[in-house]
N, C-alpha and C positions, 0 to 999 in steps of 0.2 A: 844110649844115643849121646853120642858129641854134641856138643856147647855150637860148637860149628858149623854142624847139619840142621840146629834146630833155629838158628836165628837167621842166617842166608846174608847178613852183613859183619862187620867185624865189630864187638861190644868191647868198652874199656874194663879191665880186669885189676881186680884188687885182692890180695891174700883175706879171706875171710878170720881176720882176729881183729882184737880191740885195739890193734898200734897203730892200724890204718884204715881206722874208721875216721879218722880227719882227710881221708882221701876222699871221701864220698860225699858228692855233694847232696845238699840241701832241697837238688828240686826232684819233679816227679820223672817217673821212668820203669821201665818195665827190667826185672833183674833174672838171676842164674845162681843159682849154689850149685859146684859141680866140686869133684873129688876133684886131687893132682894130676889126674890124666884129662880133666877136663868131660867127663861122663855126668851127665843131669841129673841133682839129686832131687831138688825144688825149681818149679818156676812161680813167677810174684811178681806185683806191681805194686808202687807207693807213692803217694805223694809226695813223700820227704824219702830219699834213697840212706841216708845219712841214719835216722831216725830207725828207719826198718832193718838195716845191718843189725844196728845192736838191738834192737826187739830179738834177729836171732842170734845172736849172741848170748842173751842170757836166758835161753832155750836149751836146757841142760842135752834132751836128745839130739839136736843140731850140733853139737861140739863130739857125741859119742861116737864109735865105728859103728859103721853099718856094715850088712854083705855087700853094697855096693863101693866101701872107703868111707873116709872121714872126709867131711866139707873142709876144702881147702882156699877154695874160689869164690867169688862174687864179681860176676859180671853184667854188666847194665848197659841200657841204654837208655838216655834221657828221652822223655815226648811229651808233649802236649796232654793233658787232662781225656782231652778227649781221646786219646789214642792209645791211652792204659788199655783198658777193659779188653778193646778188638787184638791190639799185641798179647797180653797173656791169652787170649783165649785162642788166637791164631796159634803160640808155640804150643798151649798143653794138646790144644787138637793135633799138632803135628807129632809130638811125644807120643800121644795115643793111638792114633794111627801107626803110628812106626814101633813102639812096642808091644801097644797091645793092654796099656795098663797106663797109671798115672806114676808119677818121679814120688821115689820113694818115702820122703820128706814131704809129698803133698799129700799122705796118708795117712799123716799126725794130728787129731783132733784137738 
């Protein structure tokens, strides 16, 4: 599933490495790790957007290939406290329903 189909607005997007984790701000917001083509590997929410990039970053399976590509992307959208929870749980409901399964990356203990 596309980045595209799963949010229904347009998210700001940042290369998923450590040179442009000073892109990413500080507040809270529900996010996207998607390969080069933009196909969902993880969805997540955080308090701090800035803080949880590099949480996966130094996540040695989030930097490896997968059958799905290597995380190339991180896209977000900032919200309200209150509107974490219901947005991740609205996209992974939508991921599952459309695939059938959860994004591959949400499968990592």
């Amino acid at each position: 599933m596309n980045v595209r189909e799963l949010s229904g607005v347009p998210l700001q997007r940042v290369e998923f490495c450590r040179r442009k984790v000073g892109i990413v701000p500080q507040s809270g917001g529900v996010y996207v790790i998607s390969n080069y083509f933009e196909s969902v590997l993880y969805i997540g929410l955080s308090k701090n957007l800035q803080s949880r990039i590099l949480q996966h970053l130094n996540h040695e399976q989030k930097l490896e290939l997968t059958p799905e590509g290597r995380a190339y992307w991180f896209h977000y959208k900032l919200c309200s406290e209150k509107e974490l929870r219901p947005d991740e749980r609205g996209w992974l409901l939508h991921y599952q329903l459309h695939e059938g399964r959860l994004p591959y990356f949400n499968k990592i203990g």
